[in-house]
Structures are given as C-alpha cells and as structure tokens.
N, C-alpha and C positions, 0 to 999 in steps of 0.2 A: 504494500500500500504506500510507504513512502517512498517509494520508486515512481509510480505512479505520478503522487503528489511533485514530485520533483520536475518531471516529463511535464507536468501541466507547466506546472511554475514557468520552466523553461519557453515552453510555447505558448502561454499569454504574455509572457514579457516582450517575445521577441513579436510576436502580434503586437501588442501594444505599442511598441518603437517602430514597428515598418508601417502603422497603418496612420504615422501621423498625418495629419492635411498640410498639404504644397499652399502656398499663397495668403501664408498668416504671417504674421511677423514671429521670427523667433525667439525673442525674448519673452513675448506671454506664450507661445508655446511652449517655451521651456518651464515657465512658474505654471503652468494651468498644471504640466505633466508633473511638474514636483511635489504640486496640490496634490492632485492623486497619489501619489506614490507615498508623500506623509498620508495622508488621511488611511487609507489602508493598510500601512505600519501599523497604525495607532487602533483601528479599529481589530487589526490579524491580534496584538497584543492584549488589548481587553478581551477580547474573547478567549483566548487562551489561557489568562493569567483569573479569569472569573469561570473556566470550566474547569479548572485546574487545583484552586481554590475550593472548589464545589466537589469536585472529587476526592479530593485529601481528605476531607472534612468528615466524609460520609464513609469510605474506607481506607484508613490510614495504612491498613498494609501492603497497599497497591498501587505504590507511589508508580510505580513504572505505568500500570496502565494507563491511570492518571497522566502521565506526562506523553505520552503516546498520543490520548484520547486531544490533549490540549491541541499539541504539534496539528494532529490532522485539521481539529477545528479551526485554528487561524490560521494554518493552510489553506484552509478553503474559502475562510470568511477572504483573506488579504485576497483571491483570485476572483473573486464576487466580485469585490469592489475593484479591482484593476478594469474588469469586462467592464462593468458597469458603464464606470469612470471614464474607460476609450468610448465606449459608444456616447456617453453626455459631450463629451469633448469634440466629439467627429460632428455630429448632431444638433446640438444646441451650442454649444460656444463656440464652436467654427462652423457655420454652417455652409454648405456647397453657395448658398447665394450671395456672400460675405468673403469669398477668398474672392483673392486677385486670381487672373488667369494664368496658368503657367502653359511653360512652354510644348508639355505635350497636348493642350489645348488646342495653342496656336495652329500644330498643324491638321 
C-alpha cells in the first residue's frame, strides 16, 4: 500500500507541475502553486497527527498500526487536495478566457 501511495504521490505531483496554464504570469503562478502545496502540507499533517492521536488513544499497543493508518491518511488527504487545488487553479484562477495566447495558439 505505500508503494502505491508513493506511485500516486509521484504522479499527481508530476500532473500537477506539467498541467500548469501557459499565459499567466509567473510569479502568481508560482505563489497560487505554493498556496496549494502549503495548504495540503498542513491539511496531509492534521489529518494525520488527529488520526494518529485518535489511534494511540484508543489502542496504545499499536502504535505501529496507528502510524501506518496516519501515513496513509494524509497520504491521501495531501493528494485530494493537490487534484483539487490543480483543477481550482487551471479552472477558476487561471481561466482559459484570462491567459494570454501562446505561441502554440498562434499557429
């Protein structure tokens, strides 16, 4: 399973970096992308640090699955929000009718 988790990670990030929009300026491209990438840090971290918490709590002698169970969960939460976050970003803050033209437009 964390093989898995890892293969995604790898494949939403690198979705995420190739599917930026052409014809925005890159300085708020770069802070809108930095938005996202804290905001899903912080959210992969509470999740994990409040399922994990939650686990200890209730069986302490399983700290391993506990930290297993956390791992996957902000795992998953942080690639939620990555998708999300590239589609809000491609969508609503860059929108197709708002970029400049680029050059495979042109032709």
């Amino acid at each position: 399973m964390v093989l898995i988790l890892l293969f995604l990670l790898g494949a939403v990030l690198w979705g995420f970096f190739h599917a930026n929009p052409t014809g925005v300026p890159r300085f708020r491209l770069a802070a809108v992308n930095g938005a996202i990438l804290l905001v899903a840090l912080a959210v992969g971290a509470m999740v994990g640090t409040v399922l994990y918490t939650d686990a200890v709590s209730i069986k302490a002698g399983e700290k391993g699955m506990a930290t297993y169970l956390a791992i996957m969960a902000a795992g998953t939460s942080f690639l939620i929000v990555i998708a999300v976050g590239g589609l809000a970003r491609n969508l609503l803050v860059f929108p197709v009718s708002k970029r400049a033209p680029s050059e495979a437009d042109a032709r």
